[in-house]
C-alpha positions in Angstrom: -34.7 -19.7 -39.2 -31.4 -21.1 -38.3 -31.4 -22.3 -34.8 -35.4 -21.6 -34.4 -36.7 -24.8 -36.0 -34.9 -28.5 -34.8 -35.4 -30.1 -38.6 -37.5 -29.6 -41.9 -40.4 -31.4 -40.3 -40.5 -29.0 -37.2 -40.6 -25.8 -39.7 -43.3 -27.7 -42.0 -45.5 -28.2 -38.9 -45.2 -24.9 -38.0 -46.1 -23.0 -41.4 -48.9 -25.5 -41.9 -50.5 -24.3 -38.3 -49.9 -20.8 -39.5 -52.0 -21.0 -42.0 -52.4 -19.5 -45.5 -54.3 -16.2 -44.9 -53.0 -13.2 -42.7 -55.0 -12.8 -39.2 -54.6 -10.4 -36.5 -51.6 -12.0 -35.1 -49.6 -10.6 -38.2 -51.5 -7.5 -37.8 -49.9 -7.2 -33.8 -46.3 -9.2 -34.0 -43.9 -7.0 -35.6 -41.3 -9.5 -35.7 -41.1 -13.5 -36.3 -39.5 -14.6 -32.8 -43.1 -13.0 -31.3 -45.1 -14.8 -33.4 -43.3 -18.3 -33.3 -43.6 -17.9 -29.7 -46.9 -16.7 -29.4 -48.4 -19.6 -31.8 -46.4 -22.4 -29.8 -47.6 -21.4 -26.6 -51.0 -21.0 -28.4 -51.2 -24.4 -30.2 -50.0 -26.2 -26.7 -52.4 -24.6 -24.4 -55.4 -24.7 -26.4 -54.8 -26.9 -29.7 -55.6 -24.0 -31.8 -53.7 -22.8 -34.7 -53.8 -19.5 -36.6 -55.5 -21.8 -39.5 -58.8 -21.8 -37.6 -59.1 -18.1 -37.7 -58.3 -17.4 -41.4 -61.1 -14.9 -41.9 -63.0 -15.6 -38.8 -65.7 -13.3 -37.2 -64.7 -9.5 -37.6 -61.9 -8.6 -35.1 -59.9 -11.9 -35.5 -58.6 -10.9 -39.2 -55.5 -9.1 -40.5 -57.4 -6.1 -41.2 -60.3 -5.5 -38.2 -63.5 -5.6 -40.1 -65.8 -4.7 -37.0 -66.8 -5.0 -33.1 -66.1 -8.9 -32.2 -69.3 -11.3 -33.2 -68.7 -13.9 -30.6 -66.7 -14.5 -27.6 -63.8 -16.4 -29.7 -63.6 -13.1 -32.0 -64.3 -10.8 -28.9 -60.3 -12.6 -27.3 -59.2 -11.5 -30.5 -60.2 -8.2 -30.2 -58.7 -7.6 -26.8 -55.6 -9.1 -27.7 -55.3 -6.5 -30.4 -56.4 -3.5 -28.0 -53.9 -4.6 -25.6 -51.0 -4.5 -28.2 -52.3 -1.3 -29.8 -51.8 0.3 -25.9 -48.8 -1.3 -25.8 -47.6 0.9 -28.8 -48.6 3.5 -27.5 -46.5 3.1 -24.5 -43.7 2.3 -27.0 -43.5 -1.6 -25.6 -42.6 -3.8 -28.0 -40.7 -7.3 -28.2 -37.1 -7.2 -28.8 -36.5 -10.3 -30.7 -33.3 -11.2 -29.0 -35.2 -11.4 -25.6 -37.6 -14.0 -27.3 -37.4 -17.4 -26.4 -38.3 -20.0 -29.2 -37.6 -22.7 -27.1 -41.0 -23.8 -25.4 -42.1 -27.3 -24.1 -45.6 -28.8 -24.3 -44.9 -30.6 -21.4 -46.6 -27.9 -18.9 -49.2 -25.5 -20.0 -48.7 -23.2 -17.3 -48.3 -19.6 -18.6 -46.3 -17.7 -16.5 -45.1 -13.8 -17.0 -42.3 -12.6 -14.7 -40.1 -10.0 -16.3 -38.5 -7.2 -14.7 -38.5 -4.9 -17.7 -42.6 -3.6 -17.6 -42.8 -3.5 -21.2 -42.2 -7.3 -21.6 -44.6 -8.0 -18.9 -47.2 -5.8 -20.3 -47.0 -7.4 -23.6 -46.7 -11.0 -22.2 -49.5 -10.4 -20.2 -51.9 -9.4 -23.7 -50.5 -13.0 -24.7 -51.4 -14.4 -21.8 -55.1 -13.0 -21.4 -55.5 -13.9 -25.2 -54.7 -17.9 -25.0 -56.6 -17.8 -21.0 -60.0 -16.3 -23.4 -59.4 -18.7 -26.0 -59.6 -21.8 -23.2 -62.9 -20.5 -21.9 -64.5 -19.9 -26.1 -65.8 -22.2 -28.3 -64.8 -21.6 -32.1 -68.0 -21.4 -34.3 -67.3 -22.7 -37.8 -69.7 -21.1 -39.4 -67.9 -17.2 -38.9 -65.0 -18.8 -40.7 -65.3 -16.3 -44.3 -68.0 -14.3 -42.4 -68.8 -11.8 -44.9 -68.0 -8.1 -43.9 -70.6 -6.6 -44.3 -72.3 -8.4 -41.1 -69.9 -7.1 -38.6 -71.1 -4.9 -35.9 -69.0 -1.4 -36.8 -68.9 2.0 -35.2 -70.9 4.1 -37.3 -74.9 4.2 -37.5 -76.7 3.3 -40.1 -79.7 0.5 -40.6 -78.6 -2.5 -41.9 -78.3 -3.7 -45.3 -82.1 -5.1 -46.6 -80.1 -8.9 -47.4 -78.6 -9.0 -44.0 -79.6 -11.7 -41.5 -82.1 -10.8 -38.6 -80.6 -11.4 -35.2 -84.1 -10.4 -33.5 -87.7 -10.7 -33.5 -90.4 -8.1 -34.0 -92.5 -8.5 -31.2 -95.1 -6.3 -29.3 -94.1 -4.2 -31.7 -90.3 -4.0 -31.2 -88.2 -3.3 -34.0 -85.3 -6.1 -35.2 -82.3 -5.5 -33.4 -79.4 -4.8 -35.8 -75.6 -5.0 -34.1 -74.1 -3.1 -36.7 -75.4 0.4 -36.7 -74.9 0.7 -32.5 -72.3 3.7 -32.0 -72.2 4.1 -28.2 -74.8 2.9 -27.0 -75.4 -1.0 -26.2 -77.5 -1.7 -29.0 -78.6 0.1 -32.5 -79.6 3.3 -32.2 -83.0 2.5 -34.3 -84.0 0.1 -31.2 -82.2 2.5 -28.7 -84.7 5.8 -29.8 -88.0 3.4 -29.8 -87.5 2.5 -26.1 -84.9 4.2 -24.4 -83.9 7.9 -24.4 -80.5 6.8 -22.9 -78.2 3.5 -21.9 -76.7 5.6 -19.0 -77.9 5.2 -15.2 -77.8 8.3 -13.3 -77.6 8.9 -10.0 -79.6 12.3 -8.5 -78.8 14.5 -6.1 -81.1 15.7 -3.8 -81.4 19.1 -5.6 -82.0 17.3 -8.6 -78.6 18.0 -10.4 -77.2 14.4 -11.5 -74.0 13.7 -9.5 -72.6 11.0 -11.9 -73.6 9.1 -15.1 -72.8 5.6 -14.8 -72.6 3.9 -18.2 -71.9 0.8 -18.0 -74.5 0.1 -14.8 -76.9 0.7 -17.6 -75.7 -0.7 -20.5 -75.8 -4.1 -18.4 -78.5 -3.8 -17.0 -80.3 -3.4 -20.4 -78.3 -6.5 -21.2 -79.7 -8.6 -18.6 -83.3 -7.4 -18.4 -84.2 -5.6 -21.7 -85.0 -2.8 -19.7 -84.1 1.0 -19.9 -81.8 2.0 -17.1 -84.3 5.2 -16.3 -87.0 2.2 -14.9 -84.4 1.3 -11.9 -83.5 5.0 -11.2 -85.4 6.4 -8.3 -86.5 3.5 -6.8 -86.3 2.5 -2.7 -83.8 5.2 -1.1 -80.6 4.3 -3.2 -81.4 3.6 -6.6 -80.5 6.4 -9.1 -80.4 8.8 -5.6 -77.6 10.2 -3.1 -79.9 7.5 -0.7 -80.7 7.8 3.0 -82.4 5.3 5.1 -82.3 1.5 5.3 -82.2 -0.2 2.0 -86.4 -0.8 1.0 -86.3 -4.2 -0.3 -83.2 -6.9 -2.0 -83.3 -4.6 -4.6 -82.8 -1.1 -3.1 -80.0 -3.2 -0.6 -78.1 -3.9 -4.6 -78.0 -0.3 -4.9 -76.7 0.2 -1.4 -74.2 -2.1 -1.8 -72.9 -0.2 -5.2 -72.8 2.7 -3.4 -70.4 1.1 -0.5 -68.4 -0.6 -3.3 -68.0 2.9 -5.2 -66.5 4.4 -1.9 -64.6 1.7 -1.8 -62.8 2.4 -4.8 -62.8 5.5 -3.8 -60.2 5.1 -1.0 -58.0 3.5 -3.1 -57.6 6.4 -5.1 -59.5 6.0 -8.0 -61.6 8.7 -9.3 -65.2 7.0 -11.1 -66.6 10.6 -11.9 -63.6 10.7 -14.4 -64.1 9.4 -17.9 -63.4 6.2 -18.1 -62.5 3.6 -21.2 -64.1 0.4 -19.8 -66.6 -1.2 -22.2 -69.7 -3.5 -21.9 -69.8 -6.6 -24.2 -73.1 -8.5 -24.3 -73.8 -11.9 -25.9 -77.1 -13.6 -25.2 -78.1 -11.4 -22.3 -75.1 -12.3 -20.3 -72.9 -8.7 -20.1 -69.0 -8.5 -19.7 -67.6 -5.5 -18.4 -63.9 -4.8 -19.7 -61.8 -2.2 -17.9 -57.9 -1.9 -19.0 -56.2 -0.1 -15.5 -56.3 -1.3 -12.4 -59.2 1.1 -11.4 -61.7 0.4 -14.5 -61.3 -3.2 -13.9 -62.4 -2.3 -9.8 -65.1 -0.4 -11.3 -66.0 -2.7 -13.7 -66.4 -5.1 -11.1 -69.0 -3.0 -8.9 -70.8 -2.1 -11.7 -71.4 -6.1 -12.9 -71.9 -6.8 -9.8 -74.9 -4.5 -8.8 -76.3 -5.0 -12.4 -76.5 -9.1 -11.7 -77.9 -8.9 -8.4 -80.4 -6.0 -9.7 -81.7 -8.2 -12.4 -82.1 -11.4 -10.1 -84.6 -9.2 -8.0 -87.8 -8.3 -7.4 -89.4 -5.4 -9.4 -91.5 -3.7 -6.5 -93.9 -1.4 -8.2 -95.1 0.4 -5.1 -91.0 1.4 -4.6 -91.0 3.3 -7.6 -90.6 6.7 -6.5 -91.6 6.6 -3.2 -92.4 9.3 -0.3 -89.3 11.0 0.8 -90.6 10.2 4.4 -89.8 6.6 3.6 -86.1 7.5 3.2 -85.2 10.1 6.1 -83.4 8.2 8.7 -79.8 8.3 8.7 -77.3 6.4 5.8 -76.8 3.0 6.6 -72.8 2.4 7.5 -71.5 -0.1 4.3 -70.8 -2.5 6.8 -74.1 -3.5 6.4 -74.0 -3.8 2.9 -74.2 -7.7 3.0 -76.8 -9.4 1.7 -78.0 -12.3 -0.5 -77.8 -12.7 -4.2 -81.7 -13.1 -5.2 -82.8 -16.5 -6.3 -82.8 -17.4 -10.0 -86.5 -18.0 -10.0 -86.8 -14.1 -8.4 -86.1 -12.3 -11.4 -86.4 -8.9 -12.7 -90.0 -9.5 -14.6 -91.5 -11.0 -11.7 -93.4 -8.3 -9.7 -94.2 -8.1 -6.3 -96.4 -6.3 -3.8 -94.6 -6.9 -0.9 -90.3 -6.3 -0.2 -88.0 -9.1 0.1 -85.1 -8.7 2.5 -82.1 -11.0 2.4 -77.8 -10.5 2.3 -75.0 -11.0 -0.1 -71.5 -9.9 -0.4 -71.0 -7.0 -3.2 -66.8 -7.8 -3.7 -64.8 -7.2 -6.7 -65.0 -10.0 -9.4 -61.8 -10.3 -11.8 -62.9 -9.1 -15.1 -60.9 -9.3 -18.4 -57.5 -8.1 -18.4 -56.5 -4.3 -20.0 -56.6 -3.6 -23.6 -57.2 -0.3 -24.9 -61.1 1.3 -25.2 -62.2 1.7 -28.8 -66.2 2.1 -28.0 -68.2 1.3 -25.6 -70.7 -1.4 -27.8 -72.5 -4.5 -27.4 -73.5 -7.5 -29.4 -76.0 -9.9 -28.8 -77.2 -12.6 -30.7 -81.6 -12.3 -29.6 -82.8 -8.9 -27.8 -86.5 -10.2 -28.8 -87.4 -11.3 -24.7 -90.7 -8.9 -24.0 -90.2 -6.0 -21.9 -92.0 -6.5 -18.9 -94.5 -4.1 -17.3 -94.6 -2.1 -20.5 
């Protein structure tokens, strides 16, 4: 440590913020210089220390236990997705490009490196500490046991585990740890909805592309199957012709114009992509890692939001192909108003509501690598409406 620490005081400060127990920061950091600078930038930015992660949550441990319980574990999780890409790119620190010199006196993180690997892996650092600003550490996942953490295979959950939803109407108790792909567990997925995916039809009936994580969110936000949007107006779930029936057909519309959008920048959305859809409390987060899954990420959220803030107009469902004949609106018109709060998705209505709102790009969550597409969310027990 000779030359790293200024005195005996500095290096005592230092291992007492570290902590006693292993998290996922010895799991990433091959090497000490990463990790001194890492936690320094860490502790000054946020006033966190590896100590208030010993064992927290499922993804924030030296050994990943699970699918992140909270947004706090959910930073940690990324962090570690973006380093495991960035070993697979064969990026890693090179201690003697480390500097362990780092003032409190500005918390602005900056990354500007020539070499891409160093700017790749700063930029996971930065992402992580910019998460941890905008989380709130929940004591009470510190020595979570293991065996409540959301993982990758199915299975119904242990009879001693804690309910995280309510039976109602029926509706089964909605277990995060036995969801494989699909945004919640597969029990509750097969008792209400035969997929998480929205389609979109072509007129011949063939489906032109799946789009997962449209439906994942939109199941997030309104507890309803994707299939119940699909076919609805002229652009929902459909190729789509016409002028947009109501503010929700106009969300669809304005998907479609942000997809082709995308599209002329070169990215390709029929491709398989690794983005994933994190959900806590009804409120989805879509993740993309390259430059074009965070673009599509961002039409996707977008079109779920506005969907769900609109009104459900029953006599749209399905309508007569007459109603959607005339030519393809141009995207230019493709503006229109986010819906109301007090307009939302369970509110039905017998008439259409027209208004405007711009469908751009939102920044999403920087790139990490996909694991599974999965969601967790704390209460799925709101009724589903119209059912």
């Amino acid at each position: 440590f000779n030359g790293v620490f200024q005195n005996v005081e500095s290096v005592t400060l230092f291992f007492d913020c570290l902590g006693s127990h292993f998290t996922w920061l010895q799991s990433i950091f091959t090497n000490f210089p990463a990790l001194l600078n890492f936690v320094n930038k860490m502790k000054c930015v946020t006033g966190l220390c590896p100590r208030d992660f010993e064992d927290y949550g499922c993804s924030c441990r030296f050994e990943m236990e699970g699918l992140p319980v909270d947004e706090t574990d959910s930073c940690c999780f990324q962090h570690r997705k973006c380093y495991e890409e960035a070993v697979e790119m064969e990026c890693m620190w090179d201690p003697a490009k480390i500097s362990t010199d780092f003032s409190c006196l500005t918390k602005n993180l900056t990354c500007r490196s020539g070499d891409p690997c160093e700017q790749l892996l700063c930029n996971c650092d930065k992402a992580a500490i910019e998460c941890f600003v905008h989380s709130r550490i929940n004591s009470s996942l510190n020595g979570l046991d293991v065996s409540f953490c959301p993982t990758l295979s199915a299975g119904a959950p242990p009879d001693s585990a804690p309910h995280l939803g309510n039976k109602q109407g029926g509706r089964r108790e909605c277990w995060p740890g036995s969801g494989g792909t699909s945004l919640l567990v597969q029990l509750a997925m097969g008792e209400f909805c035969d997929r998480f995916t929205f389609l979109q039809i072509r007129g011949n009936g063939k489906v032109k592309q799946e789009l997962p994580q449209l439906g994942e969110m939109l199941y997030c936000l309104t507890d309803r199957c994707p299939q119940e949007f699909e076919s609805y107006g002229c652009y929902c779930g459909q190729e789509g012709r016409g002028s947009p029936a109501d503010v929700l057909d106009r969300c669809c519309f304005s998907h479609h114009c942000c997809m082709e959008q995308v599209r002329k920048l070169g990215c390709h959305p029929e491709r398989i992509l690794r983005s994933e859809v994190v959900c806590f409390d009804h409120k989805p987060k879509c993740i993309g890692w390259s430059m074009c899954e965070k673009l599509l990420c961002s039409c996707d959220q977008t079109a779920a939001e506005c969907m769900a803030a609109a009104v459900f107009n029953d006599s749209l469902k399905a309508p007569s192909q007459q109603d959607c004949q005339e030519e393809t609106a141009p995207c230019w018109s493709a503006t229109h108003e986010r819906p109301s709060s007090g307009s939302g998705i369970g509110t039905r209505a017998s008439s259409s509501e027209e208004s405007s709102e711009e469908a751009g790009p939102r920044s999403v969550l920087r790139r990490g690598k996909r694991g599974a597409r999965f969601s967790f969310g704390k209460d799925y027990s709101a009724p589903l409406h119209g059912r």
